[in-house]
N, C-alpha and C positions, 0 to 999 in steps of 0.2 A: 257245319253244313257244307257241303259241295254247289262254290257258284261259279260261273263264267258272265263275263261281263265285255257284250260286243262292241270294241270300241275303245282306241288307249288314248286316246285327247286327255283335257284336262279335266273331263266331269269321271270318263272310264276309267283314267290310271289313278286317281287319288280315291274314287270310289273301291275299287279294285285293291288298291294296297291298306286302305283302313279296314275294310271290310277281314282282310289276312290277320291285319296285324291285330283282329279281337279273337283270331282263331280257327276263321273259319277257313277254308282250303279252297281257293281261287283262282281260274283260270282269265287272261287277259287276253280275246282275241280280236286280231286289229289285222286286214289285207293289205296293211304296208309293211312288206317284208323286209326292209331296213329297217324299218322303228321296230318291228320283233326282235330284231339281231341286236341291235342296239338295246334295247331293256334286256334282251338276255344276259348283254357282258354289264350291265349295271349302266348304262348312260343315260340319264333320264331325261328326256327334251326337252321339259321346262323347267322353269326355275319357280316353286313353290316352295317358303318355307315347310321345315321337317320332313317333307316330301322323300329327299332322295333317300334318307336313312333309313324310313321304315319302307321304302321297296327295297333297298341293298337287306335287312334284316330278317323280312320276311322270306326274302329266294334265297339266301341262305338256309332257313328253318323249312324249306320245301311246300310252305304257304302256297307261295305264290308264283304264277309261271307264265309265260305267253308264247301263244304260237300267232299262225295266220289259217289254220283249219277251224272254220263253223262247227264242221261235226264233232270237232275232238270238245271245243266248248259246250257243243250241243249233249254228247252223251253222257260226260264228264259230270255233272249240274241239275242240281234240283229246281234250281230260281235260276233264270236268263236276264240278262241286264242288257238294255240294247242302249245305250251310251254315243252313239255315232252322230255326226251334225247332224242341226238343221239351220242351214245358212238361211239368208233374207234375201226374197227374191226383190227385183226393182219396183215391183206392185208395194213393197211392202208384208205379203204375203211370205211364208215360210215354204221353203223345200223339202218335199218328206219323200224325197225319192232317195234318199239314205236310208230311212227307216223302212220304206217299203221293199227297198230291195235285199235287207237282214228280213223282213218276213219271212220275205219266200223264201231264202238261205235257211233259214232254221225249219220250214214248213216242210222245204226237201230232205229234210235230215232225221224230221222229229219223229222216232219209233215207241216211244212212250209216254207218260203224263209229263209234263213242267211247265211251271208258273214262268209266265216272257212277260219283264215288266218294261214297260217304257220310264228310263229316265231323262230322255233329252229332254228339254220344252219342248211343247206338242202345242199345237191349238185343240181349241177343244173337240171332241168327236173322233181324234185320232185311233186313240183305242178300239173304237168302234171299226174303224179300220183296216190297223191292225187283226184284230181276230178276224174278220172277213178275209184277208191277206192267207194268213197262216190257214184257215178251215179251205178257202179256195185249193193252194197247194199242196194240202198235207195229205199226200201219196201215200200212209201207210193210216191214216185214219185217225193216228194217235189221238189222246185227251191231250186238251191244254186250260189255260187259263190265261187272258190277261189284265196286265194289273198296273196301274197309274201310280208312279212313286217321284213326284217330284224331286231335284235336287237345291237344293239353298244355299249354293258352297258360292262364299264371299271370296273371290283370289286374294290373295296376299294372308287367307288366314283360315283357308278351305280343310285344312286338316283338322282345325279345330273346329271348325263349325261340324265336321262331316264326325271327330267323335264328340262332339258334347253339343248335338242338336237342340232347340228350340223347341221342337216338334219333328214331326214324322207325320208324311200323311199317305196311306194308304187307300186308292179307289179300286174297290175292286166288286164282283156280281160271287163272289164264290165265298162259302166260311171255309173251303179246303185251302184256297187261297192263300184268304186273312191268316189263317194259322203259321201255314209257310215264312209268311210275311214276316209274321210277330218273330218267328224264329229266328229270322236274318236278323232282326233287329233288337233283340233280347241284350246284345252283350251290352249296350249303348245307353240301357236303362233312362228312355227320352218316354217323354209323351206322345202318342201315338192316336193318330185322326184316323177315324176308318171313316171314308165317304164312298157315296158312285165314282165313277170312272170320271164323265163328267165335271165332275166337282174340282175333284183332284186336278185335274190337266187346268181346270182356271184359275185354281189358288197361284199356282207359280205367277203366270201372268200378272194377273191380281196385285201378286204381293209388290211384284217388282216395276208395274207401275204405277203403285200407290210410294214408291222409295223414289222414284223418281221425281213423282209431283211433289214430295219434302223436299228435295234439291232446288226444284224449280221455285216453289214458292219463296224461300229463302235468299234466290237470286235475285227474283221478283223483287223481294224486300229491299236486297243490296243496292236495287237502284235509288230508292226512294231515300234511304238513309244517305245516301252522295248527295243528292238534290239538296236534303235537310239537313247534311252537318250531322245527323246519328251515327252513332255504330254498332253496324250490323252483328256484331260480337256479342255486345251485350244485351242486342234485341234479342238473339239466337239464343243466353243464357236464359234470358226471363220467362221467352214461351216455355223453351226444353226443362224449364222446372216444374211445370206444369205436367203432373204423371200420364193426363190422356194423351200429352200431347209428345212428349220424350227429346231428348238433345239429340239424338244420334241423328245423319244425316239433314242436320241443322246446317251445316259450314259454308257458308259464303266463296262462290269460287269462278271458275270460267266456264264450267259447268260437266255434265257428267258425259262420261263413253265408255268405249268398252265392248266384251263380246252379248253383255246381255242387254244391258237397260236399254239402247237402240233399238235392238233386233224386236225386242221384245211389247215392245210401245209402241212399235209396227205393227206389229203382226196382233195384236190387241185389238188397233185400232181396224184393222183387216177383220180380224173376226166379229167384231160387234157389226161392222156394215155390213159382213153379209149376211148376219142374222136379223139385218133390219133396225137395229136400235146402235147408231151413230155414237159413237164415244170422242164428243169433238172437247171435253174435257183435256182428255193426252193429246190432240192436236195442239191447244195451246201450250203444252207441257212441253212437246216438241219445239213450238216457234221462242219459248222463252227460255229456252237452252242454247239454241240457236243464236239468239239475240245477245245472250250474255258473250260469247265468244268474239262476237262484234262488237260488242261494247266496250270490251278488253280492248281489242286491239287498236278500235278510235282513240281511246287514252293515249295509246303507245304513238300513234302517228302525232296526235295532235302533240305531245311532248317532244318530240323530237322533228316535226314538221314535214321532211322529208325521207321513207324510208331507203331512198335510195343509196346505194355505197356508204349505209350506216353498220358499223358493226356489232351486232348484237348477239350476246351471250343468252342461250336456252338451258336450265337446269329442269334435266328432266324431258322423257321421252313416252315412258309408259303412260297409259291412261290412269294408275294410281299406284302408291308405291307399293314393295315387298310380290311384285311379279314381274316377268320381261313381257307381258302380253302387251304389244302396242295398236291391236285390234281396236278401230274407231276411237282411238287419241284423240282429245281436242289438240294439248302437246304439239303431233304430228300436224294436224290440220293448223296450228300457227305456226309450225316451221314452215308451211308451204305457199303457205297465203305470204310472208313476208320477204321469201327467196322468190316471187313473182312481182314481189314490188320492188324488186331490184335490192336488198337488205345483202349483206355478207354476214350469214350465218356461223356461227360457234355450237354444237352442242353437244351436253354429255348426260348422260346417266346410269346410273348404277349397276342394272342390271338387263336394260334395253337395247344394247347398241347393238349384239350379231343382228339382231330383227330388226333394229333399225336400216342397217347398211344395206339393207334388201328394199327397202321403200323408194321407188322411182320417184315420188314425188319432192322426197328433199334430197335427193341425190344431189344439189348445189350446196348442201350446207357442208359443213367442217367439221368431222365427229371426232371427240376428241379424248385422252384416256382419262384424264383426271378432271374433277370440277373447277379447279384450281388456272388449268388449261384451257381452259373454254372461257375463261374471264378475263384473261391477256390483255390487258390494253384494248377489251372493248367499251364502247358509250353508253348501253345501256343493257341490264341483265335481265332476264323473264323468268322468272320461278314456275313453272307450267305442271310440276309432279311433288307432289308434298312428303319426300325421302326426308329420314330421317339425318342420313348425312349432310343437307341442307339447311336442316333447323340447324345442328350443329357445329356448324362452318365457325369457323375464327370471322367473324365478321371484318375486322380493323384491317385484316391482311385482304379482304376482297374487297377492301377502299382503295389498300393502297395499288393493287392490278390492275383495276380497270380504270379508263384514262378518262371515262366521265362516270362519277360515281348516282347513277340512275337506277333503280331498281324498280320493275313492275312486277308487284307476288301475285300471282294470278292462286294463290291458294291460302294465304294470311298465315305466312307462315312467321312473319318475324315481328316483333313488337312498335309502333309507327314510332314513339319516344325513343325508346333505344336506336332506332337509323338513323331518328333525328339530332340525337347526339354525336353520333358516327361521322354527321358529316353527308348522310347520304339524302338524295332527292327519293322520296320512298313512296309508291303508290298503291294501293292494295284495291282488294274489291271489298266495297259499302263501309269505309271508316275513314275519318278525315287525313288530308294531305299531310304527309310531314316534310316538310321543307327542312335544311340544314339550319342547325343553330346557330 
């Protein structure tokens, strides 16, 4: 099938290149005429694993292509893909003056039938919107349809979620639609929800912050097991064996960020009040995410007393590992909080640092190339992003670096017995102290 898909971020361009790489013939367009130029000669802005190989293999195969003209996507396409933000306004509430301004772009263009589906998060009723939008401007009269297609793409492993989905869920008012629908989605052989429009725009929501109050609750837990001496590892194994209740997003940590779970538990909670039925549920889900981050860091002060002219090593920048996205970091938000309390910051990671060097906020810290380097002869080290390069690390050799061997894992990445062996003063979130042996 012939799609265009408005919008090359990271929901557009991995949408956009899987969508290719099952065959179908793909146009990507995006009005930031450098990022066109750029995908054209092969440079892909982010860093998503498999990501870059299947856009460099599909624009070889003539797949796949981007411009910055609406109409060439518009004519080109059977199914329209509007991909573009919707950033979080300071209410809380969501910006859909992105999405409304591709309405009318497409509305000016549209000279015959196609299905315009929204994939950004939307609150609910957006769709509804939408077609208002598009019927208001649409100058030559054409048919269209619109149609709610959430997206579920986890970073750091959105390729695969996006070819071997869970589900699919399509909302849509048309079976000319649904068909279209099914067809896009035929190569991908997932299971496929057809709901209203409605529906569909609350499942994202929904789902994501129902993953969120699994983070939360578990943090919740973390504290109670410090109080009591448990560990929170093995309380997380015992519920997660429990099939209703599952392990995934069990992990004890400093807690979650990022470009959705915030935005999105916002704007949740924005939509439930103004439809009158208060969701102070995710309010708490909020304050005890919040709390955990503080609660990290009270550790960190009380162990070391004063964070003034202490040097402390940060492994880890991104809000979780296998992406550079350092969008609503906790990470970032402890680098900042500690270089204000006067802290002489070290930090590295993986695959974070051009976007980090751009954050005013820790512009006092010390970004550094290797992990190895950011541990120099500092006092105390914070595990903030759970890289696979860090479970890894030679441990003995980051004893003998740093000049007080203190470790706070803000993600439980290393074993308290083995640190305790090591040598090292080890802290983690919801499992007992290990003191050196």
């Amino acid at each position: 099938m012939n799609l265009s898909i408005i919008g090359s971020g990271y929901v557009g361009l991995v949408t956009g290149a899987c969508f290719a790489d099952v065959g179908h013939n793909v146009i990507c367009v995006d009005n930031d005429e450098s990022k066109v130029e750029s995908l054209q000669h092969g440079k892909v802005p982010i860093y998503e694993p498999g990501l870059e190989e299947i856009v460099h293999r599909n624009v070889t195969a003539q797949r796949l292509r981007f411009t910055s003209s609406i109409k060439e996507g518009v004519d080109n396409a059977q199914v329209i893909f509007i991909a573009v933000p919707t950033p979080q306004d300071a209410d809380g509430s969501v910006d859909l003056s992105f999405i409304e301004k591709v309405a009318r772009e497409i509305a000016g263009v549209l000279t015959g039938y196609r299905v315009i589906v929204d994939k950004s998060t939307v609150p609910v009723k957006t769709g509804e919107k939408v077609a208002e939008s598009i019927k208001r401007y649409n100058k030559h009269g054409a048919e269209f349809d619109v149609v709610s297609n959430p997206e579920f793409l986890r970073e750091g492993c959105a390729v695969a979620d996006l070819m071997k989905p869970d589900r699919i869920v399509i909302g849509a008012q048309s079976e000319r639609a649904i068909d279209l629908m099914k067809k896009v989605y035929e190569p991908f052989m997932a299971p496929i929800l057809v709901t209203d429009i409605n529906s569909a725009e609350l499942i994202k929501h929904a789902a994501n912050s129902f993953l969120a109050l699994k983070i939360s609750y578990i943090n919740a837990v973390s504290a109670i097991c410090e109080a009591s001496g448990a560990d929170v590892e093995k309380v997380a194994d015992g519920i997660g064996m429990d099939r209703r209740i599952g392990r995934n997003f069990l992990n004890a940590g400093i807690g979650y960020g990022g470009s959705c779970f915030p935005k999105d538990i916002a704007a949740f909670i924005t939509i439930s009040e103004q439809l009158g039925v208060p969701f102070n549920l995710l309010k708490e889900v909020q304050r005890i995410n919040a709390t955990q981050k503080e609660r990290f860091l009270k550790v960190v002060r009380d162990a070391l007393w004063v964070l003034r002219d202490k040097k402390i090593a940060v492994w880890g920048l991104t809000f979780k590992p296998d992406t550079d996205d350092i969008r609503s970091s906790v990470a970032i938000e402890l680098v900042a909080e500690m270089l204000r309390e006067g802290a002489q910051v070290t930090a590295y990671d993986p695959k974070g640092m051009e976007k980090a060097r751009a954050v005013k906020s820790i512009a006092g810290a010390r970004l550094t190339n290797t992990a190895m380097e950011a541990i120099e002869d500092a006092e105390a080290l914070i595990i903030a992003t759970e890289w696979a390069e860090f479970a890894n690390v030679d441990l003995a050799t980051v004893r003998e670096k740093m000049h007080t061997p203190m470790v706070f894992d803000g993600r439980n990445l290393y074993d308290p017995e083995t640190m305790r062996k090591l040598g090292f003063h080890y802290t983690s979130i919801g499992r007992p102290q290990a003191k050196p042996a």
